[in-house]
DOFI-501455 format. One record per residue (C-alpha): residue number from 0; residue in one letter; x, y, z. Coordinates in Angstrom, 1 decimal. Layout:
N
{NUM,a,{X,Y,Z}}
...
end
This chain:
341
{0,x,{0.0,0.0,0.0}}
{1,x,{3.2,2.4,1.2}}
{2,x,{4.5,1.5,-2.6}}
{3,x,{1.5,2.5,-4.4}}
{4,x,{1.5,5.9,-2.7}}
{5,x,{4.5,6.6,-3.1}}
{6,x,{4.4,6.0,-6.5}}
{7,x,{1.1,8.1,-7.0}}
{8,x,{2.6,10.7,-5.2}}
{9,x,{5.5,10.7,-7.8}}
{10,x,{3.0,10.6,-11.1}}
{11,x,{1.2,14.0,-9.1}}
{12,x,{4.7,15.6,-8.5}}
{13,x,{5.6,15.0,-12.1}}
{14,x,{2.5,16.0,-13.7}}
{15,x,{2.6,19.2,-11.5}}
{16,x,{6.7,20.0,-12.9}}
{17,x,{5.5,19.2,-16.4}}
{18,x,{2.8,21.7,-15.9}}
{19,x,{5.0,23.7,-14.1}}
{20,x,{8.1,23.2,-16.5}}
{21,x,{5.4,24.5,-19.7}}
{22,x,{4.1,27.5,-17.9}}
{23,x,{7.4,28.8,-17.2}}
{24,x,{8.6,27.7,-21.0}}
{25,x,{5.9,29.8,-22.3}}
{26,x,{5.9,32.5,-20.3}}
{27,x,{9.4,34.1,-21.9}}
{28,x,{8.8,37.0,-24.1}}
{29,x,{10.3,35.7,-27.7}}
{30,x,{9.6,38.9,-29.8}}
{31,x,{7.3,42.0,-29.7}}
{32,x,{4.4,43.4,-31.9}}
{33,x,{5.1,47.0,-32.6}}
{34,x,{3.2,49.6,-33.6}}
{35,x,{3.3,50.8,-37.1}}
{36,x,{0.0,52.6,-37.8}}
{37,x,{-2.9,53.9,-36.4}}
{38,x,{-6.1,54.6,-37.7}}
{39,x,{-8.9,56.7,-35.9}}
{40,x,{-12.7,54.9,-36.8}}
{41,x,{-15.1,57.3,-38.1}}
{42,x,{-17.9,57.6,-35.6}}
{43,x,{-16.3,55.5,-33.1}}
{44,x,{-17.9,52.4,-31.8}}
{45,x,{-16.7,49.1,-30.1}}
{46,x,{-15.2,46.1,-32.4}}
{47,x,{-13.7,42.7,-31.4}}
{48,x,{-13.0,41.7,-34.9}}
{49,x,{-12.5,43.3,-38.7}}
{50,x,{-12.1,41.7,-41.5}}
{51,x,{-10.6,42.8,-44.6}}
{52,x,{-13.1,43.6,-47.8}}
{53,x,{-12.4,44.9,-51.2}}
{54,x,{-12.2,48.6,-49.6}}
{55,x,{-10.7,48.9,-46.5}}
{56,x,{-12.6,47.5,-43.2}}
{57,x,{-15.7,45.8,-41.8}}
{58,x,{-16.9,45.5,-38.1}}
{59,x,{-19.7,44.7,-36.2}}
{60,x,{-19.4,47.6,-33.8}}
{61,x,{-21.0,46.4,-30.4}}
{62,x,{-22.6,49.7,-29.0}}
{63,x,{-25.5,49.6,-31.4}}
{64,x,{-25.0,46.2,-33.0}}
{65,x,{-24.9,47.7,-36.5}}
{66,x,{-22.4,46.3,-39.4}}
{67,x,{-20.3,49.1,-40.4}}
{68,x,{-17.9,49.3,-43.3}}
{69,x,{-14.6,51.6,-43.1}}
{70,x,{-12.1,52.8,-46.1}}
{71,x,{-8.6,52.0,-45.3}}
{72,x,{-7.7,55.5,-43.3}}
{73,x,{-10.9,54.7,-41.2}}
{74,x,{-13.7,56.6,-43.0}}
{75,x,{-17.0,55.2,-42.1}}
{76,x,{-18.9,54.4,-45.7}}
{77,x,{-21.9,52.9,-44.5}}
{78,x,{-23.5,51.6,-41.6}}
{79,x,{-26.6,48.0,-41.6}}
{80,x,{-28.6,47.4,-38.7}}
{81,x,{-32.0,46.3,-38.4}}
{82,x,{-33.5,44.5,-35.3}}
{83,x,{-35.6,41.3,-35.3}}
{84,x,{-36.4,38.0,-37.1}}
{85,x,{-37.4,38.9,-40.5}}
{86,x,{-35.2,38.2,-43.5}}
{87,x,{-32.1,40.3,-43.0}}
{88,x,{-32.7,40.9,-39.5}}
{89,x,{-31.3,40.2,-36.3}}
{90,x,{-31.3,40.5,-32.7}}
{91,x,{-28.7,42.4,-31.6}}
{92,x,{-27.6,40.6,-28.9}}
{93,x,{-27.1,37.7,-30.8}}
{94,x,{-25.1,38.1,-33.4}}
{95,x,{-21.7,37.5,-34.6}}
{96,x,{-20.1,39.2,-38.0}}
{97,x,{-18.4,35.6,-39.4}}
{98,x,{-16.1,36.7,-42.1}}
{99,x,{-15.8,38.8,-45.6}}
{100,x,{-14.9,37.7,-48.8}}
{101,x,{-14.0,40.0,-51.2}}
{102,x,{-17.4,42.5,-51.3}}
{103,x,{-19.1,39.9,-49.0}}
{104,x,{-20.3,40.0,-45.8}}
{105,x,{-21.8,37.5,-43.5}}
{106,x,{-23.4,37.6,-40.0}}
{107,x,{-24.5,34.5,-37.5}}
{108,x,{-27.4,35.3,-36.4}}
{109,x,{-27.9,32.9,-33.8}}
{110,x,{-31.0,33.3,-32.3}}
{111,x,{-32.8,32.0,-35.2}}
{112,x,{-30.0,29.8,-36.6}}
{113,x,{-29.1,31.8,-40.1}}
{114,x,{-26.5,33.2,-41.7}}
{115,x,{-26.8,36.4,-43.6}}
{116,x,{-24.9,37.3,-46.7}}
{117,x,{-24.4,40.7,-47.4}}
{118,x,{-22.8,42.3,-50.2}}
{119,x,{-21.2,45.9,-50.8}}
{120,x,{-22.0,47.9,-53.7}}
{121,x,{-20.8,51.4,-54.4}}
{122,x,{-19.9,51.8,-50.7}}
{123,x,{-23.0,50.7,-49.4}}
{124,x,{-24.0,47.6,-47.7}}
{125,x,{-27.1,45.4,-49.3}}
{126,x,{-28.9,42.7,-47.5}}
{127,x,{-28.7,40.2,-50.4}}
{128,x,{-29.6,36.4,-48.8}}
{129,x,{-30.5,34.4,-45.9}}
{130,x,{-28.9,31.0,-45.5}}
{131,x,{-31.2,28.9,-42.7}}
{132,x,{-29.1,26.5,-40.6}}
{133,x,{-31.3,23.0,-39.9}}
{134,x,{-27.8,21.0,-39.0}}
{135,x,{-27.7,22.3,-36.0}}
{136,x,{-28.1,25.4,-33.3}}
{137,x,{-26.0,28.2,-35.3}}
{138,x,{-22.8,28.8,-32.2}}
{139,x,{-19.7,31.1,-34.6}}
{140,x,{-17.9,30.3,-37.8}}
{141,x,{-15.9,32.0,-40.4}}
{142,x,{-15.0,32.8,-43.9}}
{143,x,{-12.1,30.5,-45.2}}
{144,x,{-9.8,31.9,-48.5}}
{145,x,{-12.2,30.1,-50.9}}
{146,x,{-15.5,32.3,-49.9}}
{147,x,{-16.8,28.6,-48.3}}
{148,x,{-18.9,29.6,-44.8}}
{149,x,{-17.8,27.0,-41.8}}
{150,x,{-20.4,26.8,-39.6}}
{151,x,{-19.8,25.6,-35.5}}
{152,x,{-22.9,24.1,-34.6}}
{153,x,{-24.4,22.4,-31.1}}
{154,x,{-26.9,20.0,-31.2}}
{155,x,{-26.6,18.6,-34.8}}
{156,x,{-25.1,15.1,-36.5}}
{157,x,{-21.7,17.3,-36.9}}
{158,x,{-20.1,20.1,-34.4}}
{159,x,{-18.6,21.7,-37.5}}
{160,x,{-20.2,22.1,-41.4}}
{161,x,{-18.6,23.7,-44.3}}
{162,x,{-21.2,25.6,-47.1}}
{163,x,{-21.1,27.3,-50.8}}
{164,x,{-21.0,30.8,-50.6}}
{165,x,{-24.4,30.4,-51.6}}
{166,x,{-25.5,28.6,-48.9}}
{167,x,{-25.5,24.7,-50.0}}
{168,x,{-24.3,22.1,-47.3}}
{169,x,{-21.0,20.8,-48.8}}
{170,x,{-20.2,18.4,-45.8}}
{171,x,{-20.3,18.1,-42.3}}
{172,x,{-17.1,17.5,-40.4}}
{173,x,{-16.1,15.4,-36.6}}
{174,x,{-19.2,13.7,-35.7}}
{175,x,{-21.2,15.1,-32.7}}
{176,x,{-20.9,12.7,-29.5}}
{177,x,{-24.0,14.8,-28.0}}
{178,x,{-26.9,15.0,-30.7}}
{179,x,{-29.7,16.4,-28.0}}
{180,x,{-30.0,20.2,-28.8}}
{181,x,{-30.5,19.8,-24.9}}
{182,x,{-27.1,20.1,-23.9}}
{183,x,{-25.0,20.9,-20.3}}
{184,x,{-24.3,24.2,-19.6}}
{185,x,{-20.5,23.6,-19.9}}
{186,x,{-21.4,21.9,-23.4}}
{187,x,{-23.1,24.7,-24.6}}
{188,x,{-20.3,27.1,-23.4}}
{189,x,{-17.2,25.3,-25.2}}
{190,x,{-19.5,25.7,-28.1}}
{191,x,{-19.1,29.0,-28.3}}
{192,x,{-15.5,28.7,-30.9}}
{193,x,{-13.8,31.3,-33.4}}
{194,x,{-12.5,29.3,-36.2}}
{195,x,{-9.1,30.2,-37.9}}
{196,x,{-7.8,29.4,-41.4}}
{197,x,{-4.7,29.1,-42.9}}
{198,x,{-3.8,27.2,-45.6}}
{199,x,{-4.4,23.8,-45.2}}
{200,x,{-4.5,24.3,-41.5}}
{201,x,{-7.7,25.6,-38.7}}
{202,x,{-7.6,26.1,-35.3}}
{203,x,{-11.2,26.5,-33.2}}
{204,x,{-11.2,28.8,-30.5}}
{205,x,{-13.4,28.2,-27.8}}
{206,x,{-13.2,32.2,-26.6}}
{207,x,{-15.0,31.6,-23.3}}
{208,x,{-12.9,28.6,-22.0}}
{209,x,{-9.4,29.4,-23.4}}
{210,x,{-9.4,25.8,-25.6}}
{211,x,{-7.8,25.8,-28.9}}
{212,x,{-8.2,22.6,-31.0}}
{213,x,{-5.8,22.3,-33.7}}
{214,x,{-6.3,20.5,-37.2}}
{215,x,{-5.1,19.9,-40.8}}
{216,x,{-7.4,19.6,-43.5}}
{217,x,{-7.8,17.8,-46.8}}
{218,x,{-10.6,16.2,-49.0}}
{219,x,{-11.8,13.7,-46.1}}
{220,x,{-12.0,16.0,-43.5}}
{221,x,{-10.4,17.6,-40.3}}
{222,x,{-7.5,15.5,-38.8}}
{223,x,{-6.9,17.1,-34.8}}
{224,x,{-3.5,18.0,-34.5}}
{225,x,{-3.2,19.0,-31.1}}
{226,x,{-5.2,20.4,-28.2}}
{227,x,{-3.9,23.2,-26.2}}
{228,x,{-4.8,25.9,-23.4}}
{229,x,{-2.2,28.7,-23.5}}
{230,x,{-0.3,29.3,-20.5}}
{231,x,{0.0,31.1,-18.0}}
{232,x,{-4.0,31.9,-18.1}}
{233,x,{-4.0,35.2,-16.2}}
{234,x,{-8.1,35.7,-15.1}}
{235,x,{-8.6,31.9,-14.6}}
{236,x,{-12.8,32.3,-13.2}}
{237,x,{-13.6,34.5,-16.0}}
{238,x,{-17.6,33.5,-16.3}}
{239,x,{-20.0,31.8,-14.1}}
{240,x,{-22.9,29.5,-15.0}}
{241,x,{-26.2,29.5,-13.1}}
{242,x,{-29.4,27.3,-13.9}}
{243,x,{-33.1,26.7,-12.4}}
{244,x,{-35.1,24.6,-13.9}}
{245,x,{-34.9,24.7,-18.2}}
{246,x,{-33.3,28.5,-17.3}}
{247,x,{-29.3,28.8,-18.3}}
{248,x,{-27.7,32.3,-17.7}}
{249,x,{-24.2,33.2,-18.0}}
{250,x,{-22.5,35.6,-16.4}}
{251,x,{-19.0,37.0,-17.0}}
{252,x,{-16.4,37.9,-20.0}}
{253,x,{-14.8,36.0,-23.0}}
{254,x,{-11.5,34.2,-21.6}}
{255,x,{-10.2,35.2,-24.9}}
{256,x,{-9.6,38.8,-26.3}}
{257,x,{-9.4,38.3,-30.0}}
{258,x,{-6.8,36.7,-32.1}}
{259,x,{-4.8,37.4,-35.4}}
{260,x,{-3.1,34.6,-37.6}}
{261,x,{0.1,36.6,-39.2}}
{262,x,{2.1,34.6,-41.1}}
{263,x,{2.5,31.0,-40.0}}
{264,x,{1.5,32.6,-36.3}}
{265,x,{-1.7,32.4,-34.3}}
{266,x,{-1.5,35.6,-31.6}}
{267,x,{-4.0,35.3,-28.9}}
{268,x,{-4.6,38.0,-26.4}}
{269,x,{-6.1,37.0,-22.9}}
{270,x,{-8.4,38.6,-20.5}}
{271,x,{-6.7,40.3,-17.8}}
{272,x,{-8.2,42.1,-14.7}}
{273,x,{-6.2,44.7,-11.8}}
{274,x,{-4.2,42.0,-10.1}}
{275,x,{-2.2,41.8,-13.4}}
{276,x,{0.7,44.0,-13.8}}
{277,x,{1.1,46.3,-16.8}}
{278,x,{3.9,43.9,-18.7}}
{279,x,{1.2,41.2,-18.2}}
{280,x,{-1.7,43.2,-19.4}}
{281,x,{0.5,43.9,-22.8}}
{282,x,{1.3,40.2,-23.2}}
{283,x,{-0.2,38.2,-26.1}}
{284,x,{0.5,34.3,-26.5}}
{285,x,{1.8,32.8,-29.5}}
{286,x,{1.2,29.4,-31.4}}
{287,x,{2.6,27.6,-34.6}}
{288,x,{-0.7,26.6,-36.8}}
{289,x,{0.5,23.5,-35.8}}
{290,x,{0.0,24.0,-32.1}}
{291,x,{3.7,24.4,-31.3}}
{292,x,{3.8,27.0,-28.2}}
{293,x,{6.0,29.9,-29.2}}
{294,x,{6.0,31.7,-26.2}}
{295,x,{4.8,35.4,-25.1}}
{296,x,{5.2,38.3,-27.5}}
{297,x,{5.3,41.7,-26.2}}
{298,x,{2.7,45.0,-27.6}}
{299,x,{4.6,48.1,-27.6}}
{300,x,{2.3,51.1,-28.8}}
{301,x,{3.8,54.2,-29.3}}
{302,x,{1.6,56.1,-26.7}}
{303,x,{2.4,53.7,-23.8}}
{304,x,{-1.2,52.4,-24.0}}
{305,x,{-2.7,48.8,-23.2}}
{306,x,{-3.5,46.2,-25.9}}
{307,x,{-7.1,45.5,-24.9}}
{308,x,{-8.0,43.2,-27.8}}
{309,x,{-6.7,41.8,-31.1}}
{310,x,{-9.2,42.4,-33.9}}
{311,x,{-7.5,40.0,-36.7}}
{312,x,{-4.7,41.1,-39.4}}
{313,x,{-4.5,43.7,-42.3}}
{314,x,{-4.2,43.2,-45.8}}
{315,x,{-0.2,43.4,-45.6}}
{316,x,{-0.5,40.7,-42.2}}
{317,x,{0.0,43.4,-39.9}}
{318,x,{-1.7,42.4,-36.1}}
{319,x,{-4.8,44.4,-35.9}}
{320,x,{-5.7,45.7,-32.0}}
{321,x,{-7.5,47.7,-29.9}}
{322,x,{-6.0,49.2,-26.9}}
{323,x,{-8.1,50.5,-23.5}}
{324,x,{-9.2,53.7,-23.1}}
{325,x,{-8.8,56.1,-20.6}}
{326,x,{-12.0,58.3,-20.2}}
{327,x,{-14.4,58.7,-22.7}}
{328,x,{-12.4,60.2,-25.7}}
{329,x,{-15.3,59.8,-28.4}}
{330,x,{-12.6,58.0,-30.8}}
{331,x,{-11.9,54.6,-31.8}}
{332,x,{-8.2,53.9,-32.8}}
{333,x,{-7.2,50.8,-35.0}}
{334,x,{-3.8,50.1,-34.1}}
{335,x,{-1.3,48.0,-36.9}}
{336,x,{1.4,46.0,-35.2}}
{337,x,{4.5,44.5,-36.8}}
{338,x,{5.8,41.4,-35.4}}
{339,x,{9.6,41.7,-34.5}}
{340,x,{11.8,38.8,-33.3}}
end
């Protein structure tokens, strides 16, 4: 009996120094992402993400919920929003803008499961289609190179399905081991995922419990690579799950603040509070495609401020972000970071 404690006691202490030994590995700063632009928003507004389109910017600013599109220098060209659950519209407090491709735009609209293609013309945005969802309870997706719409879903045959830019199913990819749109509240959490493309390569981003999943891709599907939480994790109780009866409510903040893929790097930015330190605060974690840990990169803006989120990369692969305001300043400033090694 003394033997086999002894020799659990040795698995926990080298579990522990593994984990110990990986935190410390990636907590080294390996480069910096400095500033090398900024651009003030026209009409301000708050954004997690922008996506490159054919003239400059689009956001889904989260004051107001309303899809704007910017020029390049941050000129505001037009502005969509329109509340409720006919074609076109959404509720604003469940939505998510997906991705662009080229003059394309589309939104999640996940209270009714849809995805809504938009298109620009002549600077202004045009509600053009609505794509219903039936695989599944609509949770995020994206817009890969090709203009194809992946779709993360909860509560379907697949957690993950790939469409036309017109809409068709083209296949549904890694089998669903829960097929009950009833699901746990943790379930229905970690369903919540960004996905990333590159290449040949994706990585799913569950935002709210700092998982990223990993995968290669080819014409029979989504091969997992390598799962990963990045380390050190700085606000580790960042939401709280309540439920009485069939009632689920959430409350906190993503675990995540955004992420860019530059290059062959995915950058993720994590939620901090005021028992980090200012070096902390300006850290963002970095990851080969292929799940390889690369360490802590530094932001250095040129006012001194605080990275607050990462909204995604510019057409030349500079690191878009967002830092934190101090008062209320009316503006909204798109900062361009260059990675340096």
């Amino acid at each position: 009996m003394k033997k086999q404690c002894k020799i659990l006691s040795l698995a926990v202490l080298t579990v522990f120094l593994l984990f110990f030994t990986a935190c410390k590995t990636g907590d080294h700063v390996r480069g910096h992402l400095v500033e090398v632009k900024r651009i003030t928003l026209e009409g301000g507004g708050e954004f997690n993400r922008l996506y490159s389109w054919e003239g400059g910017y689009a956001g889904l600013d989260w004051t107001d919920a309303s899809l704007r599109i910017f020029t390049r220098d941050g000129r505001l060209l037009d502005r969509y929003s329109k509340e409720g659950s006919g074609p076109g519209e959404y509720n604003k407090n469940r939505v998510q803008l997906m991705g662009v491709d080229k003059n394309r735009i589309y939104l999640a609209a996940l209270d009714k499961s849809a995805v809504l293609a938009f298109e620009v013309k002549s600077g202004k945005i045009l509600f053009r289609d609505e794509y219903p969802v039936n695989e599944g309870s609509l949770r995020g997706g994206a817009v890969d190179p090709d203009g194809h719409i992946w779709l993360a879903l909860q509560g379907g045959a697949y957690d993950v399905a790939e469409l036309s830019p017109e809409g068709e199913m083209i296949k549904g990819y890694l089998p669903a081991e829960e097929k009950e749109r009833a699901m746990s509240p943790e379930k229905l959490i970690k369903s919540m995922k960004w996905i990333a493309f590159r290449g040949n390569k994706a990585v799913f981003i569950s935002f709210m419990t700092y998982e990223l999943h990993f995968y290669s891709r080819d014409e029979k599907g989504l091969h997992l690579i390598t799962e990963m939480i990045p380390c050190p994790v700085y606000v580790e109780n960042n939401y709280e799950i309540k439920t009485s009866g069939n009632s689920i409510s959430m409350t906190g903040r993503p675990g995540i603040n955004g992420y860019a893929v530059s290059g062959e790097t995915l950058f993720i930015k994590l939620l901090t509070d005021s028992e980090n330190t200012e070096e902390e605060k300006n850290q963002v974690h970095a990851f080969s495609l292929d799940g390889e840990d690369q360490g802590l990169f530094e932001c250095r803006l040129e006012g001194g401020e605080t990275v607050s989120t990462l909204a995604g990369v510019s057409p030349e692969g500079h690191v878009l972000a967002f830092f934190d305001k101090e008062g209320d300043k009316g503006e909204t400033v798109l900062c361009e970071l260059q990675v340096q090694k």
